[in-house]
N, C-alpha and C positions, 0 to 999 in steps of 0.2 A: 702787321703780319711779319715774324720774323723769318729767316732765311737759316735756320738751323738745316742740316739736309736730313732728307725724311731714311732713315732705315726698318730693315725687320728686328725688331729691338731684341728678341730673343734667339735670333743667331750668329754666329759667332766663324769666322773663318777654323776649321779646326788645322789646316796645316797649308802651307804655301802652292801644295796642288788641290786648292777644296775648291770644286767648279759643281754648277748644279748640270752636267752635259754628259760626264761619263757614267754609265750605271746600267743596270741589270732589270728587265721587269720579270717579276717570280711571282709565283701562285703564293694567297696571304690565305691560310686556311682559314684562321679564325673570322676574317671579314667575308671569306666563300662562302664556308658553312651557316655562318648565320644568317644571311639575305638567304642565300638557295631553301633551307628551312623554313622559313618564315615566307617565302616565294611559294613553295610544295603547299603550305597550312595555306595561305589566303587563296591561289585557286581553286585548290579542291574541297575545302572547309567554304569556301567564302560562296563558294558557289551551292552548296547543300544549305546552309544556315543561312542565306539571304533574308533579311527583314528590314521592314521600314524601321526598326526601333535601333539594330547595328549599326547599319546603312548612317544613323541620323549622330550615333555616338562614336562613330569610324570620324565624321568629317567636324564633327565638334572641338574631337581631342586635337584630333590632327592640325584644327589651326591653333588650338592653345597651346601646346606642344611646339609648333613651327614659328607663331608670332612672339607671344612670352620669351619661351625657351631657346631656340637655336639660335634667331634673327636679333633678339633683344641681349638676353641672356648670357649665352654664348659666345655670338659675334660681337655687338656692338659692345659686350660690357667688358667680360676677360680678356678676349682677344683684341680689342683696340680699346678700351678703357675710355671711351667715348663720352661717359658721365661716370656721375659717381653716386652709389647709394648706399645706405645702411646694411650689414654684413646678412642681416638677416634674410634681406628682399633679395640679395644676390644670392644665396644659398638657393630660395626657391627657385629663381628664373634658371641659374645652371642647371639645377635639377630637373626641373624641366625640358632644358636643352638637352637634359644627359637621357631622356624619356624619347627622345626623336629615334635613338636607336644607332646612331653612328658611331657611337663610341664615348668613353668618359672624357672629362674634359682637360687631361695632358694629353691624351690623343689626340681631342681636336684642337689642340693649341698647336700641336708640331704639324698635323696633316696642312691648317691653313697655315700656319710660320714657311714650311717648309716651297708650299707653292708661290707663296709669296716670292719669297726669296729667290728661287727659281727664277719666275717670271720679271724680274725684275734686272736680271743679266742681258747682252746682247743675246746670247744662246742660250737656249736648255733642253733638257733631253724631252722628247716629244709624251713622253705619259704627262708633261707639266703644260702642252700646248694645246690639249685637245681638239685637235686637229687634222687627226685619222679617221680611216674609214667610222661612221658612228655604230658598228655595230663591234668592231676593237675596240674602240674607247667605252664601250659599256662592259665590255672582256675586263678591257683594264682596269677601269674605277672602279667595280663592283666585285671585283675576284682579284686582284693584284695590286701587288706596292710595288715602289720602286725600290732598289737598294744600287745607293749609292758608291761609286767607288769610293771616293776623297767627298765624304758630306761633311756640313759645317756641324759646330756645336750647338747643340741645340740647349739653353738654359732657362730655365720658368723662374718667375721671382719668386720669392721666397714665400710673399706676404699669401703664393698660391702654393704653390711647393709644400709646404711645411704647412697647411690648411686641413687637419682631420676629416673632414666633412669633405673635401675633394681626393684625398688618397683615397677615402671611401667608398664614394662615387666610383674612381678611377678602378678600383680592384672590383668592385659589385656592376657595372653597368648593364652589364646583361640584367642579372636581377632586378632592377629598378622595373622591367616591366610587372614581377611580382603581386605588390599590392594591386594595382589596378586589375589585373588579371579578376584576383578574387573577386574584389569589390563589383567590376563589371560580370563577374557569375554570378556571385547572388541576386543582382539586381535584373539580369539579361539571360541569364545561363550560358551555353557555351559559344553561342553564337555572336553573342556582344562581345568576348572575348576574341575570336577570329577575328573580329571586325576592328574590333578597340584597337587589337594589338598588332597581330601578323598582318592583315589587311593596311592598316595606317602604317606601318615601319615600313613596307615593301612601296607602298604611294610614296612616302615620304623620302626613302631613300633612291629611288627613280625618277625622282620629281626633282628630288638637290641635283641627281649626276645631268640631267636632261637639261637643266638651267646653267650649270656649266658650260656643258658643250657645246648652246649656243651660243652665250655670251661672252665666248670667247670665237666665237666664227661668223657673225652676223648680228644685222642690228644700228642701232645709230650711236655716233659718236660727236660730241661737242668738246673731245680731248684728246691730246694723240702726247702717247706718254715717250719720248724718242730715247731709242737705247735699249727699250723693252722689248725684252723677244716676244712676250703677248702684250697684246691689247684687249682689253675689254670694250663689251659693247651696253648699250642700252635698252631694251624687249621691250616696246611699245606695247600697250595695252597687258600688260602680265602683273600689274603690280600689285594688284589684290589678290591674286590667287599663288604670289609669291613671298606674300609680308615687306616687300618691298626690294627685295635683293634684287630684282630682273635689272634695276637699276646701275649696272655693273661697269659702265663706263666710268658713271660718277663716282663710284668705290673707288675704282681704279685711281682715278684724279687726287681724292678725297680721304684716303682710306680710314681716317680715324674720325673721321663726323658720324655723328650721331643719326643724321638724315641721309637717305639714299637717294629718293624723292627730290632733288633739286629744284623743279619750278611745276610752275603750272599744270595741273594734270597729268605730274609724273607720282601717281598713288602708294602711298608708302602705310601701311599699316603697321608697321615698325615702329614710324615714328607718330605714327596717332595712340599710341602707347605707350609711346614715351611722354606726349606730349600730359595723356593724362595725368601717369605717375608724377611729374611734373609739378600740375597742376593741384594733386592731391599732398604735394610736400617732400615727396618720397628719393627724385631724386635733385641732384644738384651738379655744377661745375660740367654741364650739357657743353659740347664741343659740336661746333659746325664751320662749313666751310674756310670764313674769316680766320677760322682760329688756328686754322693750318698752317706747317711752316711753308716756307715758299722753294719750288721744285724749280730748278733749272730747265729739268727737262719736258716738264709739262706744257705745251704748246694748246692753247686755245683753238678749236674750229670755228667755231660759231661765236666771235666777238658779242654776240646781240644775248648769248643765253645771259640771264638772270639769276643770280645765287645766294638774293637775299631773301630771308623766309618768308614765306608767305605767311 
C-alpha cells in the first residue's frame, strides 16, 4: 500500500482565499423547476394512471438506471475511475447514469468533486454538512446550490472533457428522458410514461438527497476520518434498496474502491455488477480497498472489521 496522500484530483485551489466555508445559498431554477415538474406530473399523473404494468416498469427502470448507471457508471467509474472498461460500455453506463435525471455528467462530476472537497476541510459551509433541520436540507438539495465566495478550480480531464458523446449528454440531459418516454407510449401509453419517467426521477432524486442526509448524521462507523468536517456513516440493512451507496462510511474511508459493501452482509449490488461485468471480460484494473493509498488521517474504530473480499 503506498502512502501518496489521497486528494480531490479535479480541484484545484483557485487563489489563496479559496475555502469551501464562505458562500451564499440561492435558488438554482433550473434544478427547482425540474424536480418541482416532474414532482406536480408524478402526483397527480401518477395517481390517475396507477397500473400494475407502470407500477412494475417505474421500479425496473429505476433500479437499472440507479445500479448500471449512477452507482456503477457515474460514481464508481468517472468519478473515482475505480476500474477500467472499453469506451463503449462506459458510454452506456453514463448514459444511463445521465437517465437518473440529476443532471449530465460535468455536472455530476463538480456537484460530487465539489462536496468532496468541502467535506474534506476542518470546516465548511453547512449546505455541504447536511446537518440542518431535514425539511431545509431538502430546501437546499433539491432547489439550491451553493455559490461560493473564493471556490477552487474545478478541472475535468480531458480524455472526459473533449469526449463528444459527453458534451452531448452534458447539453441534452433533460432530453435523454425522450426516447424512453416514446418507447414506454407505445408500449404502455401515457401512464407507463408517468411512471417510467416523472414517477422514477422524483423517487430517484428523493431517495439520492434522503441517503445523504442520513449518512452524513447517523449510522455506524468502523472509521473516523480526523480533520474532516463530515463524517460518513454506514445504513444498516439499506444496501439493496440503494445499490450499495448506504455504504458511506466505507466510501468515506475508501473513496476510489470499487466495493462499498466491505464485509459480511454489508449488500452491495454495485458491486454484484461489477463483479459480473468482470466475470463476462468487460472490465479490468478493479480497485479495492488494498489498493488505496494510505490516509494519515484515517483512524480505525473497529480494529476486528475485515476488508478482504469476500
Amino acid at each position: 500500500m503506498n502512502t501518496a496522500p489521497l486528494e480531490v484530483r479535479r480541484m484545484r485551489p483557485g487563489c489563496d482565499e479559496t475555502n469551501p466555508l464562505e458562500g451564499e445559498v440561492v435558488w438554482s431554477p433550473v434544478k427547482s423547476l425540474w424536480f418541482t415538474t416532474h414532482l406536480i406530473i408524478a402526483v397527480i399523473g401518477g395517481w390517475l394512471t396507477s397500473s400494475t404494468g407502470g407500477v412494475l416498469v417505474s421500479c425496473v427502470f429505476t433500479v437499472l438506471t440507479l445500479c448500471l448507471g449512477h452507482t456503477v457508471g457515474l460514481h464508481r467509474l468517472i468519478i473515482h475511475r475505480s476500474f477500467s472498461c472499453p469506451r463503449w460500455l462506459e458510454h452506456g453506463l453514463v448514459h444511463l447514469g445521465t437517465v437518473v435525471g440529476m443532471g449530465g455528467p460535468f455536472s455530476m462530476l463538480y456537484l460530487h468533486d465539489i462536496r468532496d472537497w468541502a467535506q474534506r476541510h476542518p470546516a465548511c459551509h453547512p449546505f455541504y454538512i447536511d446537518q440542518r433541520p431535514i425539511w431545509r436540507d431538502a430546501l437546499w438539495q433539491l432547489h439550491c446550490k451553493l455559490r461560493l465566495k473564493h471556490p477552487p478550480q474545478f478541472e475535468i480531464e480531458r480524455e472526459v472533457s473533449e469526449d463528444r458523446f459527453y458534451q452531448m449528454l452534458e447539453r441534452t440531459w433533460m432530453l435523454q428522458q425522450v426516447p424512453y418516454a416514446v418507447l414506454f407510449y407505445l408500449i404502455g401509453g401515457i401512464g407507463w410514461v408517468v411512471w417510467g419517467i416523472s414517477v422514477r426521477i422524483v423517487v430517484s432524486l428523493i431517495g439520492h438527497w434522503l441517503i445523504g442526509y442520513f449518512a452524513h448524521n447517523t449510522g455506524q462507523r468502523d472509521w473516523h476520518l480526523q480533520g474532516h468536517a463530515v463524517q460518513g456513516y454506514n445504513l444498516p440493512h439499506l444496501g439493496l434498496l440503494t445499490m450499495g451507496e448506504c455504504w458511506h462510511n466505507n466510501h468515506h474511508a475508501f473513496p476510489d474502491s470499487a466495493r462499498l459493501g466491505l464485509t459480511e452482509g454489508q449488500h452491495d449490488p454495485g458491486w454484484w455488477a461489477l463483479r459480473a461485468l468482470n466475470f463476462l471480460g468487460l472490465i479490468t484494473q478493479v480497485k479495492l480497498p488494498a489498493d488505496m493509498p494510505a490516509r494519515p488521517e484515517l483512524i480505525p474504530l473497529n480494529p476486528n472489521t475485515n476488508h478482504t473480499p469476500i
